[in-house]
N, C-alpha and C positions, 0 to 999 in steps of 0.2 A: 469821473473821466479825467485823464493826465493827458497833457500835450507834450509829445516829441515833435523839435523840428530840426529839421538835417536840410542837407541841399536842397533837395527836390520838393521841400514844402512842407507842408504842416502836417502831421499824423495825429492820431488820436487814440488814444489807447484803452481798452476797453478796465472801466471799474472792478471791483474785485474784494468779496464783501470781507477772504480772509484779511485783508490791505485794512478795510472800514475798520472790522472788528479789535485788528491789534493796535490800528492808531486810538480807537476812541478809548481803550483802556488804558493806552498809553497817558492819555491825557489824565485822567479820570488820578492815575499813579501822582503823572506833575505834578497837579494840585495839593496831593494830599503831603508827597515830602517836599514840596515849592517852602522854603522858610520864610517867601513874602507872606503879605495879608491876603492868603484865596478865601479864607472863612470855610475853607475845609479842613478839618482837624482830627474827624474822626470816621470809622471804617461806613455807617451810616450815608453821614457826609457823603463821603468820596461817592458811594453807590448813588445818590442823589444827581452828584455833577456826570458820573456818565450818562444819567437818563439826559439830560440837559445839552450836552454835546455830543450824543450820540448819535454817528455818520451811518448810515441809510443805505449809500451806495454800493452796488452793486450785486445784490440780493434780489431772488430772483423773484419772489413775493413778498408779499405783506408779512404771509404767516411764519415765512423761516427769517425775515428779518425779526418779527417779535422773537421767535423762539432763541435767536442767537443775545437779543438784547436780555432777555429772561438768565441764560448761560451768565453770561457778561456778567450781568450783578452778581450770582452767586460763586463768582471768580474772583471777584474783586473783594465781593464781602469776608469768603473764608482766608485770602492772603492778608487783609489787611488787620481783620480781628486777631491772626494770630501774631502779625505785627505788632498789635497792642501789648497784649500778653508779654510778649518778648522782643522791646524793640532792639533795633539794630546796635551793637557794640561801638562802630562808629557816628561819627556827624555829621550828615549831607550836606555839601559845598559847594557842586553843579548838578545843576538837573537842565537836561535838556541841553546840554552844551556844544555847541561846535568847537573843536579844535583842528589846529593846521599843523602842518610840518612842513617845510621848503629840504625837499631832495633836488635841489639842483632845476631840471630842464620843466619839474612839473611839481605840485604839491599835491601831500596826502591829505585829505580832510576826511574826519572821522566826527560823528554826532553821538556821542552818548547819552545814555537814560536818564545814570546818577551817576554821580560821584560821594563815596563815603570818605573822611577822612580817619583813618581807624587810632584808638588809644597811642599807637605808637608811633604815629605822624606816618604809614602807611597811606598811601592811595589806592583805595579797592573802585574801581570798574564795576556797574553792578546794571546787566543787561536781563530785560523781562523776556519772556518768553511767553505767549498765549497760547501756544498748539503744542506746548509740550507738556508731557504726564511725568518723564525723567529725566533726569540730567548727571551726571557722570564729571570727573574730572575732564577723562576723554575727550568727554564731546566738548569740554572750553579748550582743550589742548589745540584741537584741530579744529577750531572753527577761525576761518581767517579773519575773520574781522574782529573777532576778541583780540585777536594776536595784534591785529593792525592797532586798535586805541590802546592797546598796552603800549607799544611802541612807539605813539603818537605821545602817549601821557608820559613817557620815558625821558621822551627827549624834551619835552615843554618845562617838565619840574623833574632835573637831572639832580637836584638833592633828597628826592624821596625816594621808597623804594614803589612799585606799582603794581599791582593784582588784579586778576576779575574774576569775576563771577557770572554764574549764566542763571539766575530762578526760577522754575518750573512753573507760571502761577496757577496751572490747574493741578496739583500737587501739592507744591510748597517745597520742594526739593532743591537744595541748592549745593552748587560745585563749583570750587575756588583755585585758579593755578594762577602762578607766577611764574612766569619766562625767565630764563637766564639773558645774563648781558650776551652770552653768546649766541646764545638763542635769537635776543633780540636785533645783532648785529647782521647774522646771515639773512633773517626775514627780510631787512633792509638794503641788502646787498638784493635780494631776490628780487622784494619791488624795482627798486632802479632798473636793473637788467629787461624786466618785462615794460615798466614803462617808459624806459626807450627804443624798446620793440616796438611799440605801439606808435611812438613818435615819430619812426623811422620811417615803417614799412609803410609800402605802395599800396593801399588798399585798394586803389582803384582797379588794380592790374588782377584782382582776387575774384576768384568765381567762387558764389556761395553754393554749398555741399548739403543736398538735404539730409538730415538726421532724423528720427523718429519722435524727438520732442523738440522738431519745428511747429508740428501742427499746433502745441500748445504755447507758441511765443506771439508775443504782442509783435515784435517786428518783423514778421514775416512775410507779408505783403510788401517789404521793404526788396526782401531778399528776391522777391516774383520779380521786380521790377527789371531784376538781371537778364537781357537776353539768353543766358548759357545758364540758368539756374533750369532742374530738373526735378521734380518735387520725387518720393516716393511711391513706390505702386504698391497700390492695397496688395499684403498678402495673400 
């Protein structure tokens, strides 16, 4: 369960077992390229610590929380055996990292997976993926949030050059782009513009517009609360 609180009080937001399922592998990843002392070192291992930290919530039984935990291992076990086989070109330097950016009126905070440092003093971005089968150049091109920690890590270490990746790990597929400085410029010219859209506007003055995947947002009982809100009519 996650708590939002806004004006009018505390909300609560309901669990959500895809949420469980990619953090606990997420973790499960930590450990195993964490260069501290986890005592995880090997793809075994790692399968070991997710049973150990493995989150529960929001599953709607017993039986499909095992069956997802039964998944889980054999997700992690066939990413990280072939890990062994072939491990990574570069040397992991963050895991689990928050970085910051000051744009002026607000700051960008970006949390990444890993960070590889590759052979040639490159910074590769290196984002897991639990729900995906493939992955494409493409789809790192346009996923904003690759773009955003490209940009976040651009400007933190302006003497490297900076890359990511997205890894499929029910696959093993993986797609690697690097942004232009121009590229990375407009992206940042774009955030600022929107967030001080966001800074500016009167929210209050705003009547929420129902859309067809309100029904499935956590905040929406927020949006009822508006006198002039109007939900949808069943087809």
């Amino acid at each position: 369960m996650w708590t939002y609180v806004n004006p009018r009080g505390r909300y609560y937001m309901r669990a959500k077992s895809y949420f469980s399922f990619g953090t606990s592998l997420h973790q499960a990843l930590q450990r195993f390229y964490d260069a501290g002392d986890t005592g995880v070192t090997t793809a075994s291992e790692a399968v070991a610590a997710l049973e150990e930290s493995w989150i529960d919530s929001g599953y709607e039984t017993p039986d499909q929380m095992a069956d997802a935990l039964s998944e889980g291992k054999e997700i992690l076990a066939r990413h990280l055996e072939a890990v062994e086989q072939q491990p990574p070109s570069g040397k992991t330097v963050f895991i689990e990292r928050q970085f910051r950016h000051d744009l002026g009126e607000f700051v960008l905070i970006g949390r990444v997976d890993r960070v590889d440092e590759q052979p040639d003093g490159t910074y590769r971005i290196v984002d897991y993926k639990s729900g995906r089968e493939s992955v494409s150049e493409d789809d790192v091109r346009n996923d904003i949030a690759m773009s955003i920690y490209q940009l976040i890590l651009s400007r933190r270490f302006d003497d490297r050059r900076v890359e990511a990746s997205i890894v499929a790990l029910r696959s093993g597929e993986e797609a690697t782009v690097r942004l232009s400085s121009a590229q990375l410029t407009e992206l940042e010219q774009d955030l600022v513009a929107i967030g001080q859209e966001i800074l500016r506007r009167n929210w209050d003055e705003m009547t929420p517009v129902a859309k067809p995947l309100c029904e499935r947002c956590d905040f929406l009982p927020l949006c009822r609360q508006h006198p002039d809100y109007e939900p949808l009519l069943p087809a």
